[in-house]
MIBA-94348 format. One record per residue (C-alpha): residue number from 1; x, y, z. Coordinates in nm, 3 decimals, decimal comma. Each point is the difference from the previous one (the first is absolute). Last residue first. Layout:
BEGIN
<i: NUM; X: X; Y: Y; Z: Z>
...
END
This chain:
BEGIN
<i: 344; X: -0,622; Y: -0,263; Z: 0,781>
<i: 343; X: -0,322; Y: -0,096; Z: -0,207>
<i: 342; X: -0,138; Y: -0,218; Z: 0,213>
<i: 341; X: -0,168; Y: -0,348; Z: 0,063>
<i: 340; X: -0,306; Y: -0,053; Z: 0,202>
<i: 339; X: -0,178; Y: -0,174; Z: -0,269>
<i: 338; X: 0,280; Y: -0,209; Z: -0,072>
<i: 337; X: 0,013; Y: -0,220; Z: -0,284>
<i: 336; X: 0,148; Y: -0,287; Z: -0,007>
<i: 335; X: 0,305; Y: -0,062; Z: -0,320>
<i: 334; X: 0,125; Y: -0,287; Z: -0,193>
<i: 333; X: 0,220; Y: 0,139; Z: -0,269>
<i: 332; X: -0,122; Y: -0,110; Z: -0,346>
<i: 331; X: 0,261; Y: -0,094; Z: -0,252>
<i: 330; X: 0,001; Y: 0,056; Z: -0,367>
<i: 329; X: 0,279; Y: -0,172; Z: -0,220>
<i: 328; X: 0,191; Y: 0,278; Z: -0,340>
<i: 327; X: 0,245; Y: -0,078; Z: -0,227>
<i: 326; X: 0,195; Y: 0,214; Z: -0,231>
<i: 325; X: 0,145; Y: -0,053; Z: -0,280>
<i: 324; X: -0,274; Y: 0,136; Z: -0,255>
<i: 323; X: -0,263; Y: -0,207; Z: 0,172>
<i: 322; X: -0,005; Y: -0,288; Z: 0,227>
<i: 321; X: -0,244; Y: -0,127; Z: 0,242>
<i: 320; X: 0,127; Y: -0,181; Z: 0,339>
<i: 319; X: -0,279; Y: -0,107; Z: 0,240>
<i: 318; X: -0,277; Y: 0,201; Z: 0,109>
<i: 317; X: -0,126; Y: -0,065; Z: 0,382>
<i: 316; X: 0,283; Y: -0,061; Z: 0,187>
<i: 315; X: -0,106; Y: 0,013; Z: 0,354>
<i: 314; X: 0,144; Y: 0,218; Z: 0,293>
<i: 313; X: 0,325; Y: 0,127; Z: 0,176>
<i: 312; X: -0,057; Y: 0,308; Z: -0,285>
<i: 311; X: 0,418; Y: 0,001; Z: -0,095>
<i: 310; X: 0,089; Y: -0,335; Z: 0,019>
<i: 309; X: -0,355; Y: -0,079; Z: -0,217>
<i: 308; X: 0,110; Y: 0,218; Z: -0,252>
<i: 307; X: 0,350; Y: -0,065; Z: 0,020>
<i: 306; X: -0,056; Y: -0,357; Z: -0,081>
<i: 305; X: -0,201; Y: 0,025; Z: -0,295>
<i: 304; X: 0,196; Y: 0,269; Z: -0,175>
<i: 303; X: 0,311; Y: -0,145; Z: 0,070>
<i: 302; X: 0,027; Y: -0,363; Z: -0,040>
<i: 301; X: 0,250; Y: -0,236; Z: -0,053>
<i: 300; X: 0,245; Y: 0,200; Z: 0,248>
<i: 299; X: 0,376; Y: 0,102; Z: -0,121>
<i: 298; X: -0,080; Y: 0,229; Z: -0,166>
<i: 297; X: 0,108; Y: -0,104; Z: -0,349>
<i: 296; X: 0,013; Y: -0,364; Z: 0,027>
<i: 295; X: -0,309; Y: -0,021; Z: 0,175>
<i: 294; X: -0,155; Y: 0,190; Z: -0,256>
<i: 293; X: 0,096; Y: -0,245; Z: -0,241>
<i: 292; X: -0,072; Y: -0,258; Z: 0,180>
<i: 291; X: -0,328; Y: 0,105; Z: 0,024>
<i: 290; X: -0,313; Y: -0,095; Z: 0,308>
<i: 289; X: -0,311; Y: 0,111; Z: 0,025>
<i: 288; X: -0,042; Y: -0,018; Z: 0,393>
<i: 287; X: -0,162; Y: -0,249; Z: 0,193>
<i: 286; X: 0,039; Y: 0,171; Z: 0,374>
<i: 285; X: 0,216; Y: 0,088; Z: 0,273>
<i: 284; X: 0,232; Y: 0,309; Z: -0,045>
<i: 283; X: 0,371; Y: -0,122; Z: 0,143>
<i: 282; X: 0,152; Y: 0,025; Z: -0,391>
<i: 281; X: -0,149; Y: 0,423; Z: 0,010>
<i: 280; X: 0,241; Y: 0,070; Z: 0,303>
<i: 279; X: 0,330; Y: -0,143; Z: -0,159>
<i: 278; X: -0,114; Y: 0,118; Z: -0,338>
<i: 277; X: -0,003; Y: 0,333; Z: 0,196>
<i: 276; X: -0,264; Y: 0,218; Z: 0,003>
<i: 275; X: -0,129; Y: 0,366; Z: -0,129>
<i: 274; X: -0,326; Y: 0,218; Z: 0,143>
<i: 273; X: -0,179; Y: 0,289; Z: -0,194>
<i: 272; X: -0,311; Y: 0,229; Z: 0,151>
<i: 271; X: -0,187; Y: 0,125; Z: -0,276>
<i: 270; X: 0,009; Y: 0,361; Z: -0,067>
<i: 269; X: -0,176; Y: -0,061; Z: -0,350>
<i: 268; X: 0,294; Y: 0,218; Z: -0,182>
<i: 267; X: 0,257; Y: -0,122; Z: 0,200>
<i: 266; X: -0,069; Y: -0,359; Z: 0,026>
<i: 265; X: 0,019; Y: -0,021; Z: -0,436>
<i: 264; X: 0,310; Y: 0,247; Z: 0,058>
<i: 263; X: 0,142; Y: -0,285; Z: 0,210>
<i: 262; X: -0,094; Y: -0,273; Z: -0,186>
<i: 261; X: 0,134; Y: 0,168; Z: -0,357>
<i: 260; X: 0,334; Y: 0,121; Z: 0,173>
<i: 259; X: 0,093; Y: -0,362; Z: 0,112>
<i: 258; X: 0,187; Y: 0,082; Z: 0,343>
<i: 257; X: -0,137; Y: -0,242; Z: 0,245>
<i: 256; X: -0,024; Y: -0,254; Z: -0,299>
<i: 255; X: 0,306; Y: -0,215; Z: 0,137>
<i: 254; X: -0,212; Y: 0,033; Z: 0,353>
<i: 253; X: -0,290; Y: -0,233; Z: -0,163>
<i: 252; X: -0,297; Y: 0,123; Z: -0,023>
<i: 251; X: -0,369; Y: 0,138; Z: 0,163>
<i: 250; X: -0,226; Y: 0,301; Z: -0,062>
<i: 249; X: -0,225; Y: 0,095; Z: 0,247>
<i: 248; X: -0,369; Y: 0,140; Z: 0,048>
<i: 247; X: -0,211; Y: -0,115; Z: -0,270>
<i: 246; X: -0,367; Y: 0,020; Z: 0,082>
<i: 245; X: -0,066; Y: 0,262; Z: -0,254>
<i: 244; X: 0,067; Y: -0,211; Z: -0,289>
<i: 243; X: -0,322; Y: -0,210; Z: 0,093>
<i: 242; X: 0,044; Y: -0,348; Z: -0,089>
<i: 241; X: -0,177; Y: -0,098; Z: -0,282>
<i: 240; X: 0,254; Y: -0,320; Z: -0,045>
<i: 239; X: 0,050; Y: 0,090; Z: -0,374>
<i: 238; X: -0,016; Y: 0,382; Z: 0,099>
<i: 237; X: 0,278; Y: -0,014; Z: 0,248>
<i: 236; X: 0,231; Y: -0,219; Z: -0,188>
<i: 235; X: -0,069; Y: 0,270; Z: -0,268>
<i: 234; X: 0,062; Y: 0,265; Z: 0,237>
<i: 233; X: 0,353; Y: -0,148; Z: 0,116>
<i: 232; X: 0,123; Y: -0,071; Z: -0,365>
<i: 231; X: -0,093; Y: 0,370; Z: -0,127>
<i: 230; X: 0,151; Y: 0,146; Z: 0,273>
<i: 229; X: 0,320; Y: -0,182; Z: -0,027>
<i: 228; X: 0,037; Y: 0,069; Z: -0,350>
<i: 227; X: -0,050; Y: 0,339; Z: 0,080>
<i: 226; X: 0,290; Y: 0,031; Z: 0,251>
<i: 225; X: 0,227; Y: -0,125; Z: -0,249>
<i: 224; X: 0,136; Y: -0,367; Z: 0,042>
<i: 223; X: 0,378; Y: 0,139; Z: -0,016>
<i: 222; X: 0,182; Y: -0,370; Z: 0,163>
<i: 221; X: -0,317; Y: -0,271; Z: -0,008>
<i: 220; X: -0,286; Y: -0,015; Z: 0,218>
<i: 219; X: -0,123; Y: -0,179; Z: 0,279>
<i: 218; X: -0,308; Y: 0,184; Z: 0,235>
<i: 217; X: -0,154; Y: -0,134; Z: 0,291>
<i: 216; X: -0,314; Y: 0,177; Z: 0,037>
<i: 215; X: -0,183; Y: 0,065; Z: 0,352>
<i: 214; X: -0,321; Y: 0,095; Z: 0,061>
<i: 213; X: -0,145; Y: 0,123; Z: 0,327>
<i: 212; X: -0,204; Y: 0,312; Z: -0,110>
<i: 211; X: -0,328; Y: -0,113; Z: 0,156>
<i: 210; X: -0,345; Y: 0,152; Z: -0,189>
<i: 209; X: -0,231; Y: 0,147; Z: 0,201>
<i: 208; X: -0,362; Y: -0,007; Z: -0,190>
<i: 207; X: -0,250; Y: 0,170; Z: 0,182>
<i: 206; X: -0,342; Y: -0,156; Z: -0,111>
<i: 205; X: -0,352; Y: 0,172; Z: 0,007>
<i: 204; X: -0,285; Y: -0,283; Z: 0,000>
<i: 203; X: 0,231; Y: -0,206; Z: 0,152>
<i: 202; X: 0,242; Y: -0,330; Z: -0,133>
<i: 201; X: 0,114; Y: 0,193; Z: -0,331>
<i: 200; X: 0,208; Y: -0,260; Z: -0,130>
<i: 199; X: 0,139; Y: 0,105; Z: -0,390>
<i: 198; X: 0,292; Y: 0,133; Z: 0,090>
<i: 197; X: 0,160; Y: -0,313; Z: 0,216>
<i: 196; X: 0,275; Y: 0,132; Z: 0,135>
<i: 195; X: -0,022; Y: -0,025; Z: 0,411>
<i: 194; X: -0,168; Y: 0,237; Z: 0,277>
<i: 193; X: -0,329; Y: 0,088; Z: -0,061>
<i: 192; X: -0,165; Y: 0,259; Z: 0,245>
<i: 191; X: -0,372; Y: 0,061; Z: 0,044>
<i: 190; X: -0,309; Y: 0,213; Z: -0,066>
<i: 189; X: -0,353; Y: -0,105; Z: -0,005>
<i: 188; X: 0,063; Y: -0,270; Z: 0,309>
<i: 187; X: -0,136; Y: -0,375; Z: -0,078>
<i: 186; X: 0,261; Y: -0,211; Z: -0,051>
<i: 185; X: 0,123; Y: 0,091; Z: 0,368>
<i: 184; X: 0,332; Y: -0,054; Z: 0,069>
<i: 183; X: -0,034; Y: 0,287; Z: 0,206>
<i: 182; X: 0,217; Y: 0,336; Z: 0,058>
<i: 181; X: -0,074; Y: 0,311; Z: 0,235>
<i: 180; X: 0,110; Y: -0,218; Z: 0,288>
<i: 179; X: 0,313; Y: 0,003; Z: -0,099>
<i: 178; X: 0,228; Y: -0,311; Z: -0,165>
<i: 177; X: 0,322; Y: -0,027; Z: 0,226>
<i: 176; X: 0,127; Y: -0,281; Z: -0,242>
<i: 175; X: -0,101; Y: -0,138; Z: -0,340>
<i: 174; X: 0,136; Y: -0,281; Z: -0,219>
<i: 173; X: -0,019; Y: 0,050; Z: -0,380>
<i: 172; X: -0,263; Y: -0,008; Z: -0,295>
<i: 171; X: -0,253; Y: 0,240; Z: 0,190>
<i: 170; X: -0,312; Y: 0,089; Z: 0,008>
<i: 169; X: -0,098; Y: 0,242; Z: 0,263>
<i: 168; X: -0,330; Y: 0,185; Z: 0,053>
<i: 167; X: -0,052; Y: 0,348; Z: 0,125>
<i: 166; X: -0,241; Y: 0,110; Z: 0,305>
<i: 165; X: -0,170; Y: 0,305; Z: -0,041>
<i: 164; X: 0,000; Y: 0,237; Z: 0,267>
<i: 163; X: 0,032; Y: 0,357; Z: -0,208>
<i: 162; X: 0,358; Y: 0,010; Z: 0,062>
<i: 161; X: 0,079; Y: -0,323; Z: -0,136>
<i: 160; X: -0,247; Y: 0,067; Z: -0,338>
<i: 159; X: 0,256; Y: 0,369; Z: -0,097>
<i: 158; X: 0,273; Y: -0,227; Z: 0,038>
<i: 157; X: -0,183; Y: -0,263; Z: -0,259>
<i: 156; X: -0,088; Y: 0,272; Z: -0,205>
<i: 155; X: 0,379; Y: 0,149; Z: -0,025>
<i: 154; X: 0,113; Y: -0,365; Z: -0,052>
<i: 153; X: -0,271; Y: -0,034; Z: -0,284>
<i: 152; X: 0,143; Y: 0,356; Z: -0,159>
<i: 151; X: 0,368; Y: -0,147; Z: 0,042>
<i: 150; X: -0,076; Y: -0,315; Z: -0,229>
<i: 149; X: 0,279; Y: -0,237; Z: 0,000>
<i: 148; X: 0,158; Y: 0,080; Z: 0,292>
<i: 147; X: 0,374; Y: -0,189; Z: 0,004>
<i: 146; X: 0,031; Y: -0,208; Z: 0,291>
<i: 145; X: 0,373; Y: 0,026; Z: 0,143>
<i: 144; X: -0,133; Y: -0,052; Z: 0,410>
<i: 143; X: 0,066; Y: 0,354; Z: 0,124>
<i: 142; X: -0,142; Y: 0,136; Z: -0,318>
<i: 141; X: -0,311; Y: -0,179; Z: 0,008>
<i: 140; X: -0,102; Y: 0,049; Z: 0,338>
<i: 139; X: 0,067; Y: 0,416; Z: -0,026>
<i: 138; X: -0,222; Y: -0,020; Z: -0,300>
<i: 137; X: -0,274; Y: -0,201; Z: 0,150>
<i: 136; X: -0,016; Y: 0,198; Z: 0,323>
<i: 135; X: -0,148; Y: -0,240; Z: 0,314>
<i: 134; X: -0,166; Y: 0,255; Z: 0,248>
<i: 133; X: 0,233; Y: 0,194; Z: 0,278>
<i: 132; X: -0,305; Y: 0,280; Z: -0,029>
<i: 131; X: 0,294; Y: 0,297; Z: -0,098>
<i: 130; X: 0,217; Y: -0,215; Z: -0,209>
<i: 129; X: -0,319; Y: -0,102; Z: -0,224>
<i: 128; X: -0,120; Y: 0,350; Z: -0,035>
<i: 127; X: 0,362; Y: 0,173; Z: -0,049>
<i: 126; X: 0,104; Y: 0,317; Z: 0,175>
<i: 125; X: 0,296; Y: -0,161; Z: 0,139>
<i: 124; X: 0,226; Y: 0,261; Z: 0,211>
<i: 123; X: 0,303; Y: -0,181; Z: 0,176>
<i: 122; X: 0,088; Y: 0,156; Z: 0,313>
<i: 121; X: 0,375; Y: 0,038; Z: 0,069>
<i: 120; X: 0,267; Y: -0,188; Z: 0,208>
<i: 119; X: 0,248; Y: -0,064; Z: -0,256>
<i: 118; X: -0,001; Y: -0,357; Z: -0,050>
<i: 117; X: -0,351; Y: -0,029; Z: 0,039>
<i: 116; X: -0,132; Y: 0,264; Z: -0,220>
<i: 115; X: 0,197; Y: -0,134; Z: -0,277>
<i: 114; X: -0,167; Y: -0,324; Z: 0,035>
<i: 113; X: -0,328; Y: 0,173; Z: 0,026>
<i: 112; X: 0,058; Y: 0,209; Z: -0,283>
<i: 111; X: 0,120; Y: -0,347; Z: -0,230>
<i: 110; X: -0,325; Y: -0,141; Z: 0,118>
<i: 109; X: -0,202; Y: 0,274; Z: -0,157>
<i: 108; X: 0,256; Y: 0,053; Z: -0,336>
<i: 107; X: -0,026; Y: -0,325; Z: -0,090>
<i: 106; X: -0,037; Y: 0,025; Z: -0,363>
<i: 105; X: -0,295; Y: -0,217; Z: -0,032>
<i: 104; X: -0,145; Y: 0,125; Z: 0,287>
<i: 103; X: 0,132; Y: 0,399; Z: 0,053>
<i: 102; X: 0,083; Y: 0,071; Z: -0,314>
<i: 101; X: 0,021; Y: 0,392; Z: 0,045>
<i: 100; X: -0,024; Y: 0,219; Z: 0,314>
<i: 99; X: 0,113; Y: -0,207; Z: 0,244>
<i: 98; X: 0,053; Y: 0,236; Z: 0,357>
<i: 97; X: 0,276; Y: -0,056; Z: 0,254>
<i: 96; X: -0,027; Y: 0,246; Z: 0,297>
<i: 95; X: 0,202; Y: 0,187; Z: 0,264>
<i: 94; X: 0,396; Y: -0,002; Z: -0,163>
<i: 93; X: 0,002; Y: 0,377; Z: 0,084>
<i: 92; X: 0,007; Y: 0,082; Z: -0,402>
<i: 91; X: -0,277; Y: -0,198; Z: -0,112>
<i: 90; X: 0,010; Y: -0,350; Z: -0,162>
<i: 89; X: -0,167; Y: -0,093; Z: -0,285>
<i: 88; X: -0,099; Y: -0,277; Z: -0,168>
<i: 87; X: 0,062; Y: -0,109; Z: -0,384>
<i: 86; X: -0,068; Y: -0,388; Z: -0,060>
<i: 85; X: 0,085; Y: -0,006; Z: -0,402>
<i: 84; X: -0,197; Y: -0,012; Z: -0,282>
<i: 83; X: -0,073; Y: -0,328; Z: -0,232>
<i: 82; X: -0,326; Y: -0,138; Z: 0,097>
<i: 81; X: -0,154; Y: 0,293; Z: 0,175>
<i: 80; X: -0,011; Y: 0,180; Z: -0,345>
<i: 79; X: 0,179; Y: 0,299; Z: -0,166>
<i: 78; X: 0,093; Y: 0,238; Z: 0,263>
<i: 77; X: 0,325; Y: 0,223; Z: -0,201>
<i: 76; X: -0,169; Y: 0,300; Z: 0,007>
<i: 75; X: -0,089; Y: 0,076; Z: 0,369>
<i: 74; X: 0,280; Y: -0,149; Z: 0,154>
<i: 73; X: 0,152; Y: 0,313; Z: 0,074>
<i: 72; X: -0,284; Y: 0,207; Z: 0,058>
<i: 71; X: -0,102; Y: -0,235; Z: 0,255>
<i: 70; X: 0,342; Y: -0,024; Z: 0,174>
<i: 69; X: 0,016; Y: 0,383; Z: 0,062>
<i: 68; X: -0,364; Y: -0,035; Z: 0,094>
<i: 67; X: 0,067; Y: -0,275; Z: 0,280>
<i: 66; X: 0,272; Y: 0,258; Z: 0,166>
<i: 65; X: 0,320; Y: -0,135; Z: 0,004>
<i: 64; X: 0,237; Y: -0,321; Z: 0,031>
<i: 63; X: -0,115; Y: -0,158; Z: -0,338>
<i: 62; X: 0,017; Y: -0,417; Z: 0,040>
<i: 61; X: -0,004; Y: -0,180; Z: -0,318>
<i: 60; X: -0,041; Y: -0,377; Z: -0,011>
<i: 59; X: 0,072; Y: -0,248; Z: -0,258>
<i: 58; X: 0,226; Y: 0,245; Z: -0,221>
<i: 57; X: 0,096; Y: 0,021; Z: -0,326>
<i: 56; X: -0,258; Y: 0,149; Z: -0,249>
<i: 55; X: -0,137; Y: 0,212; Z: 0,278>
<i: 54; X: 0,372; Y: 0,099; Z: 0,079>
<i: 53; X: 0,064; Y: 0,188; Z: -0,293>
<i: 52; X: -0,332; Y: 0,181; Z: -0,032>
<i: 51; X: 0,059; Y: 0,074; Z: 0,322>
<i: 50; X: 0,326; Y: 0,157; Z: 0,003>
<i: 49; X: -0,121; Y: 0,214; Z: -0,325>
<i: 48; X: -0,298; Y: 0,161; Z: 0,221>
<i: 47; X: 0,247; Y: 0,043; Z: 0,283>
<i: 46; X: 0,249; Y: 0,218; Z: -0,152>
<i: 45; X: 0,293; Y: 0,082; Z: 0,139>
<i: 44; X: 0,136; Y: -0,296; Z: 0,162>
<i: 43; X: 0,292; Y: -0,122; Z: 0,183>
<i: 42; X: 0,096; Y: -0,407; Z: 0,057>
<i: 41; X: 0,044; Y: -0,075; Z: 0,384>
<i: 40; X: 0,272; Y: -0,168; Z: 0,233>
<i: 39; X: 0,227; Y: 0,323; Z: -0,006>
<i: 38; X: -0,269; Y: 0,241; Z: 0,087>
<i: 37; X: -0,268; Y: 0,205; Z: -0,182>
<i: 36; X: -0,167; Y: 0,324; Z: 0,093>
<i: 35; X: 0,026; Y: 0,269; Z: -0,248>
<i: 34; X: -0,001; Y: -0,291; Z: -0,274>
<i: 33; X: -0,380; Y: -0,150; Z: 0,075>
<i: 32; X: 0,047; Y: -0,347; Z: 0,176>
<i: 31; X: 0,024; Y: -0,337; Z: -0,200>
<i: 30; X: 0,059; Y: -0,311; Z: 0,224>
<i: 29; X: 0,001; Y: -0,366; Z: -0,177>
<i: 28; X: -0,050; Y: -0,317; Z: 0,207>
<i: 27; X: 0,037; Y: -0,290; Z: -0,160>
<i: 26; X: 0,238; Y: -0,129; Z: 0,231>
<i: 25; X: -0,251; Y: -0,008; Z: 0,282>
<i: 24; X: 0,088; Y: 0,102; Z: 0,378>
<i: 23; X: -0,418; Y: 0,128; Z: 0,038>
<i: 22; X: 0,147; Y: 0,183; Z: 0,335>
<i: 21; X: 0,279; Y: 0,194; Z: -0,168>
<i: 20; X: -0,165; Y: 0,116; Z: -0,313>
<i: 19; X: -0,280; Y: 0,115; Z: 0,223>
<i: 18; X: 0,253; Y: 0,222; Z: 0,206>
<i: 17; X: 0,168; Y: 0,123; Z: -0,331>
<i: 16; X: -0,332; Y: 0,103; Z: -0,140>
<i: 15; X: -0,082; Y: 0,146; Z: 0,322>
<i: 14; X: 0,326; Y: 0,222; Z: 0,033>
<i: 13; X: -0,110; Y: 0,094; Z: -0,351>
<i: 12; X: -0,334; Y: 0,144; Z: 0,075>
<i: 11; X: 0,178; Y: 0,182; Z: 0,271>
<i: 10; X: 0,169; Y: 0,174; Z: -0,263>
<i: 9; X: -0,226; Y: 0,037; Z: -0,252>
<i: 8; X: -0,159; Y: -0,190; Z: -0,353>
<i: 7; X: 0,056; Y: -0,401; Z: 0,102>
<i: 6; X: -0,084; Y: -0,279; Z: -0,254>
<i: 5; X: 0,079; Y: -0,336; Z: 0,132>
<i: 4; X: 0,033; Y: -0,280; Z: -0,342>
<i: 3; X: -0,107; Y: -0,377; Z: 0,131>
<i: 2; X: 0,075; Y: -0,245; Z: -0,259>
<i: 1; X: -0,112; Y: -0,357; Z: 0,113>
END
């Protein structure tokens, strides 16, 4: 997570630095306008081009100010709940945390509190969910990887809690800490679906929360291009009508570590991207698609196949397919979800 601290005066600045200090996270990046800026901090000018910049490069954004300096700043680079940042803000004295953009799905609520926390402030949540301690679809999803398939039914289904109604659950995978809000009941108007199976609509209005816990195991040979590998994951994707959306890691061999067209292919869908040993992939159990040839190259009979299912600790559940040198498995990681999971 990318977490950029905005500061515009002095004091504001002794803040930044003191909420720098507590959070103790490597990503941190500090920004404080130029009059006022110390050694550990990058100087600014202009905070209307500083945010543009960060928006398209941070996780979180925290503006040390008043909330209508940040406002104004964010103001024309909002473009939809699904992609923006967290931005809070903190005033001056340090007193109060306050979200003031993506404060479910980008977790800027439960990010303030956190905050709040570890430097002794009030968090300020406005939101209707937060505020009645009722189950919050959005916040739910994101703290266990479900993508949202239909944020206007999520939004309904939010607005349903805090009217009374209760919300049914079906669900594909094990379930913990379920609330009292949510039933297995068949028979509720508006409930949660939990799995990949597009075409089940189990209530009369049918929240579809798709899990993002696939893992491909990728082979490919020296200079595969980054397209070629795109093409050859989404058409193992499409034969198997998996959803493309539920891919969450790539997976090779550490010889590939460095293969420009993998790495740019990771880059550009910011998928997370993990390299083994043929020493580690040999000790993967399982009935693998086995090649000499490969074997004789890496070291380990199987790559794609085997790092896959090294890399998700679950099931293999498409073997090898080829295409334009590369080769591409699909493994499921085996997950439970939480209903009293969190963001932070």
């Amino acid at each position: 997570m990318s977490i950029s601290i905005i500061s515009v005066t002095k004091k504001g600045n002794e803040i930044s630095k003191y909420i720098a200090d507590e959070l103790a996270d490597d990503s941190i990046s500090r920004y404080s306008f130029y009059k006022n800026c110390d050694n550990d901090s990058e100087a600014f000018n202009d905070i209307n081009e500083l945010t543009r910049k960060l928006f398209a490069q941070s996780r979180v954004i925290i503006f040390v100010c008043a909330c209508g300096i940040a406002v104004r700043a964010i103001s024309k680079y909002i473009a939809s709940k699904q992609t923006d940042p967290a931005v809070l803000v903190v005033d001056d004295n340090g007193k109060y945390v306050i979200p003031i953009l993506s404060g479910h799905i980008g977790g800027a609520n439960a990010f303030s509190k956190y905050i709040a926390v570890k430097i002794g402030a009030e968090a300020i949540v406005t939101t209707a969910t937060d505020i009645g301690r009722v189950f919050s679809p959005d916040s739910f999803a994101v703290a266990n990887e479900l993508i949202i398939d239909d944020l206007k039914i999520a939004k309904e289904m939010a607005s349903a809690i805090l009217n009374g109604e209760i919300i049914g659950l079906d669900t594909d995978y094990n379930c913990v800490n379920i609330p009292s809000e949510i039933s297995f009941d068949k028979k509720c108007r508006i409930g949660l679906y939990i799995g990949d199976n597009q075409d089940y609509n189990p209530f009369e209005i049918t929240l579809k929360l798709i899990p993002k816990n696939i893992v491909v195991g990728i082979g490919c040979k020296k200079g595969t291009s980054c397209r070629h590998i795109d093409e050859a994951i989404k058409n193992v994707f499409s034969d198997n009508e998996i959803d493309i959306r539920r891919l969450s890691q790539i997976a090779t061999i550490d010889l590939k570590e460095n293969e420009h067209g993998l790495v740019e292919y990771c880059q550009k869908n910011e998928i997370e991207f993990s390299t083994f040993s043929a020493e580690k992939l040999k000790t993967v159990d399982g009935d693998f698609t086995s090649s000499d040839f490969v074997e004789s190259i890496t070291g380990v009979d199987n790559v794609c196949e085997r790092s896959a299912v090294r890399c998700s600790g679950g099931k293999l559940i498409v073997r090898k397919s080829a295409m334009n040198g590369v080769t591409v498995a699909i493994a499921e990681k085996n997950i439970v979800i939480d209903f009293e999971r969190s963001i932070i």
